[in-house]
N, C-alpha and C positions, 0 to 999 in steps of 0.2 A: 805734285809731291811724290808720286807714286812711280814719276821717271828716274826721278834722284835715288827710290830705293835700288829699282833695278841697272841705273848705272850703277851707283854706285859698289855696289854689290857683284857685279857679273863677275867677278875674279875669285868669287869666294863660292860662286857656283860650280864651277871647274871640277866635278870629280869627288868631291868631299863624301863622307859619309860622315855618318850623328856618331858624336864623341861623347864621354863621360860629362856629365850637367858640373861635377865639383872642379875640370881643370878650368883654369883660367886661364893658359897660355894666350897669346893672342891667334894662335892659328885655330885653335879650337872654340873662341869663341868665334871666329870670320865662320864657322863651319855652323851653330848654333843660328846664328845672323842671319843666313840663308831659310832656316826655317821661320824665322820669325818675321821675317816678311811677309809674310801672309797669314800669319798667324799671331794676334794678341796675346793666348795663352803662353806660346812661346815666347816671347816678347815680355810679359809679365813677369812670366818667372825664370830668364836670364835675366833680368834687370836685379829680381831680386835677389839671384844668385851674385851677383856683382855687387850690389848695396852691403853684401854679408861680408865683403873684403875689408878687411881691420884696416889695412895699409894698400892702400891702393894707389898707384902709380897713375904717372900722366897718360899712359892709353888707355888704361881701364877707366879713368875717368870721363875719357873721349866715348870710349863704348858707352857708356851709361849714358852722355847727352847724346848718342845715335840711336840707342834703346829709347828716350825720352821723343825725340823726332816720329819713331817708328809709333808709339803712342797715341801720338797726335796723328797720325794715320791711318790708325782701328781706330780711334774715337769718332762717334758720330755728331755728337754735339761740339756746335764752333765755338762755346766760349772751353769746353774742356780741350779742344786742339790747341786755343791760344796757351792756355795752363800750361801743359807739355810743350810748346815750342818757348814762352819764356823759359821754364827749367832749361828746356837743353841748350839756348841760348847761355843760361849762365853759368851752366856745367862746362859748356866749351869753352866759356871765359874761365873757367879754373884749371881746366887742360892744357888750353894753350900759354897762358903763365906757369904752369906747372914745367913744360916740356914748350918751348917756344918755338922750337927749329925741328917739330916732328913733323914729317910730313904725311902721315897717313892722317892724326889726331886734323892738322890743316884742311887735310884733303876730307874728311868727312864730314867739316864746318861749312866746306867752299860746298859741295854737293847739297847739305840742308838748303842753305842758303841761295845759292844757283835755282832751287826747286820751288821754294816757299813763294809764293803771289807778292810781286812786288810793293802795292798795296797796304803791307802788313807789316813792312819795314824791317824785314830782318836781312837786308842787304846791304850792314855795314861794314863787315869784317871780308866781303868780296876781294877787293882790291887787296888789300894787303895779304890775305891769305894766297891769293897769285900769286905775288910778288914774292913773298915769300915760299911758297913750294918751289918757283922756279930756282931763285937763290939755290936753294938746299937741293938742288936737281943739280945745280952746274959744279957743287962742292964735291958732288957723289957723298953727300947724309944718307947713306941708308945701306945697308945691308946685303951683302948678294944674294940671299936668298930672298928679297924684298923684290925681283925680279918682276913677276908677274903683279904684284900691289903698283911698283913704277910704272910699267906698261898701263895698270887701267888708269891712274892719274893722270897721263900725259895725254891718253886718249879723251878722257873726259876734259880734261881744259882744251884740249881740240875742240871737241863737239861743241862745247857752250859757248863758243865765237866769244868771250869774254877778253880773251888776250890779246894784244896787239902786231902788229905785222912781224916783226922781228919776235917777239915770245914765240909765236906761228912759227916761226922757220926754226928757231932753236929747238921748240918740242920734236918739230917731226923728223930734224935729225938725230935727235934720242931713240925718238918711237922706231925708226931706222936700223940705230946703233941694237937697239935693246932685242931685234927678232933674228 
């Protein structure tokens, strides 16, 4: 669980410094995120900084089930880890209905997921979350300032051998295109 923080996250390590607790942007909370990986306290209360959002959007809602994952990995009792990996299980089910075709909200489900003990069965949403980032990779969905967020995605479906031979050769000539 604890690979999936730090893949997922290496992009958001980059240089950041700690931002104001009340912006929500999403670049400030990737910068909050980085502390709360190793840190509950931090983790608690961004999450609860995020619950206090009246109208919240499909990525805040994704942060909140990434915040709930990171829960489940300062918890030291295994039935309160499963508590937090159902919630952010079905927080990501409300994100990714919310926003279907985000790829970062995807890319933080496939990471949970990818990470989580297979055992425990929260590797349903795998496949199609692939399938779907790549989709929205070949559309260009995403933003040019989304630069470095696309890079860790592609690198991370690399590394998880999840994809198959042809996904493989399409990512690494992005990962290619993209440096």
């Amino acid at each position: 669980m604890k690979s999936f923080i730090i893949s997922c996250f290496i992009l958001f390590a980059l240089g950041f410094t700690p931002a104001k607790a009340n912006d929500h942007d999403p670049e400030t909370i990737r910068k909050h995120l980085i502390t709360a990986l190793k840190s509950s306290k931090t983790t608690d209360s961004l999450y609860n900084s995020l619950d206090a959002v009246k109208h919240k959007n499909a990525l805040i809602t994704g942060y909140m089930a990434t915040l709930q994952a990171l829960k489940a990995v300062h918890a030291w009792n295994p039935f309160t880890k499963l508590k937090y990996l159902n919630a952010a299980e079905k927080t990501y089910a409300e994100a990714v209905a919310a926003d279907p075709h985000n790829i970062e909200i995807r890319f933080m489900r496939f990471s949970v997921e990818h990470n989580v003990p297979g055992f425990l069965g929260y590797h349903k949403n795998l496949e199609n979350d692939r399938v779907t980032i790549i989709e929205q990779l070949k559309k260009k969905n995403y933003a040019a300032d989304d630069k470095e967020l696309i890079k860790t995605t592609v690198k991370f479906l690399i590394d998880s051998k999840r994809c198959t031979a042809a996904e493989n050769e399409y990512l690494n000539k992005q990962l290619a295109a993209l440096k």
